[in-house]
C-alpha positions in Angstrom: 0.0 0.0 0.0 1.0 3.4 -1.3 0.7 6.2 1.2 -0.7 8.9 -0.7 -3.2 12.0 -0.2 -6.3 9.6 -0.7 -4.9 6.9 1.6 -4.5 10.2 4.4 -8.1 11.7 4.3 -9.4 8.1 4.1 -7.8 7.6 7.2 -8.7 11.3 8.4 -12.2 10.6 7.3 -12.6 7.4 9.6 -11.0 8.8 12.5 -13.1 11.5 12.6 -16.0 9.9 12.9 -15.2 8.5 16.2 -15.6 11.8 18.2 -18.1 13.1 15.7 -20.3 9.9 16.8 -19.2 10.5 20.6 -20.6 14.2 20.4 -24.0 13.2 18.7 -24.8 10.7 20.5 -23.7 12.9 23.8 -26.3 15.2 22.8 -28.9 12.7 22.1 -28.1 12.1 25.9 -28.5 15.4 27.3 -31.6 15.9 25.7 -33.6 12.7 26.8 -31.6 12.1 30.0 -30.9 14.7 31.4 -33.3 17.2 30.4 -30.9 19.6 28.6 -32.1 21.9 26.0 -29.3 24.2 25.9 -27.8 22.8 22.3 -31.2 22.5 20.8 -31.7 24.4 17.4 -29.0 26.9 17.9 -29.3 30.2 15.8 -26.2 32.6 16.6 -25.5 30.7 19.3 -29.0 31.4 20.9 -31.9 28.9 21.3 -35.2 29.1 20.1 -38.2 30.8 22.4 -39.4 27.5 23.2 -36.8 25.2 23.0 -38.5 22.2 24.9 -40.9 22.1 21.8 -38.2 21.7 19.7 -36.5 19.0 21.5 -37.5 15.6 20.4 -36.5 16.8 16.6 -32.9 17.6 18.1 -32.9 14.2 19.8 -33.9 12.0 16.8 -31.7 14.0 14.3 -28.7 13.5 16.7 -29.4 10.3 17.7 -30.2 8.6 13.9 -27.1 10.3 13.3 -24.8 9.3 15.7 -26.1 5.8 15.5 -25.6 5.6 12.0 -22.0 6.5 12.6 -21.5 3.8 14.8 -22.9 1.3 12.6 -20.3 2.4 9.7 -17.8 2.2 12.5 -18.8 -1.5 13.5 -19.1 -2.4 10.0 -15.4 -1.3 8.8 -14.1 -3.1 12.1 -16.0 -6.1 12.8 -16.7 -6.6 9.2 -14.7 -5.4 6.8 -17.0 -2.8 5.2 -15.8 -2.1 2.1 -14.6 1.7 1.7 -17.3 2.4 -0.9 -19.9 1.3 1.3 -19.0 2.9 4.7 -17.4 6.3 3.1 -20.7 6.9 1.5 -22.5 5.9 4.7 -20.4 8.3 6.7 -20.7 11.5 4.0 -24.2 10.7 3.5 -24.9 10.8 7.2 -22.4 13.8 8.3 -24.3 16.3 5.4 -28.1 15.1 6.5 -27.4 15.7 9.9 -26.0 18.8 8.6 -28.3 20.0 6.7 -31.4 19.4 9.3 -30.1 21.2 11.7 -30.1 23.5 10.2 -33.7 23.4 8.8 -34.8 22.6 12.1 -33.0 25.9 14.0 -34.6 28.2 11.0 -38.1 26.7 11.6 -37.8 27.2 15.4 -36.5 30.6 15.1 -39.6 31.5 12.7 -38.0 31.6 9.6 -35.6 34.4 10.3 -38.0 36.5 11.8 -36.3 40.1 12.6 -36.3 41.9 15.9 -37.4 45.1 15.1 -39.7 44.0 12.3 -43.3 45.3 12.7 -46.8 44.4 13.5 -49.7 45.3 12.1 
């Protein structure tokens, strides 16, 4: 085996998603366990109004996620998962998770709404 720039971020790739699974999964935690809604649907750093309404979306996007990672984890170690197979898992995942959190802290902030914006 040639060590080369794809061998590296494959390798950067699958380490990462040890402590990216550990902080998901962390969350998923907080939120059902312990009753922590401090991290839910950040906007700005700031959560929503209401963020108790918004929790069990927080918890089941973390959670899928972080579970999903685990899975790709197992597979590559126990198994053998094929690089194909778990890379895509692990992108895939990663840019979902991504991408609903931040759908989910736009719809719990109302869409953007502005502080000083009228009302008729």
């Amino acid at each position: 085996m040639v060590f080369d720039f794809s061998v590296a971020m494959t390798w950067i790739l699958f380490l990462a998603m040890f402590p990216i699974a550990f902080f998901w999964l962390r969350r998923t935690w907080r939120i059902l366990v312990r009753r922590d809604f401090s991290e839910v649907a950040l906007k700005g750093g700031e959560p929503p109004p209401d963020p108790e309404k918004w929790a069990p979306y927080a918890m089941a996007i973390n959670g899928v996620a972080g579970v999903a990672l685990v899975v790709a984890i197992a597979g590559v170690v126990l198994q053998g998962m094929p690089y194909d197979v778990w890379s895509a898992i692990a992108g895939s995942t990663i840019w979902c998770k991504f991408f609903a959190d931040f759908a989910l802290s736009r719809h719990a902030h109302n869409f953007g709404a502005r502080k000083g914006a009228r009302k008729t």
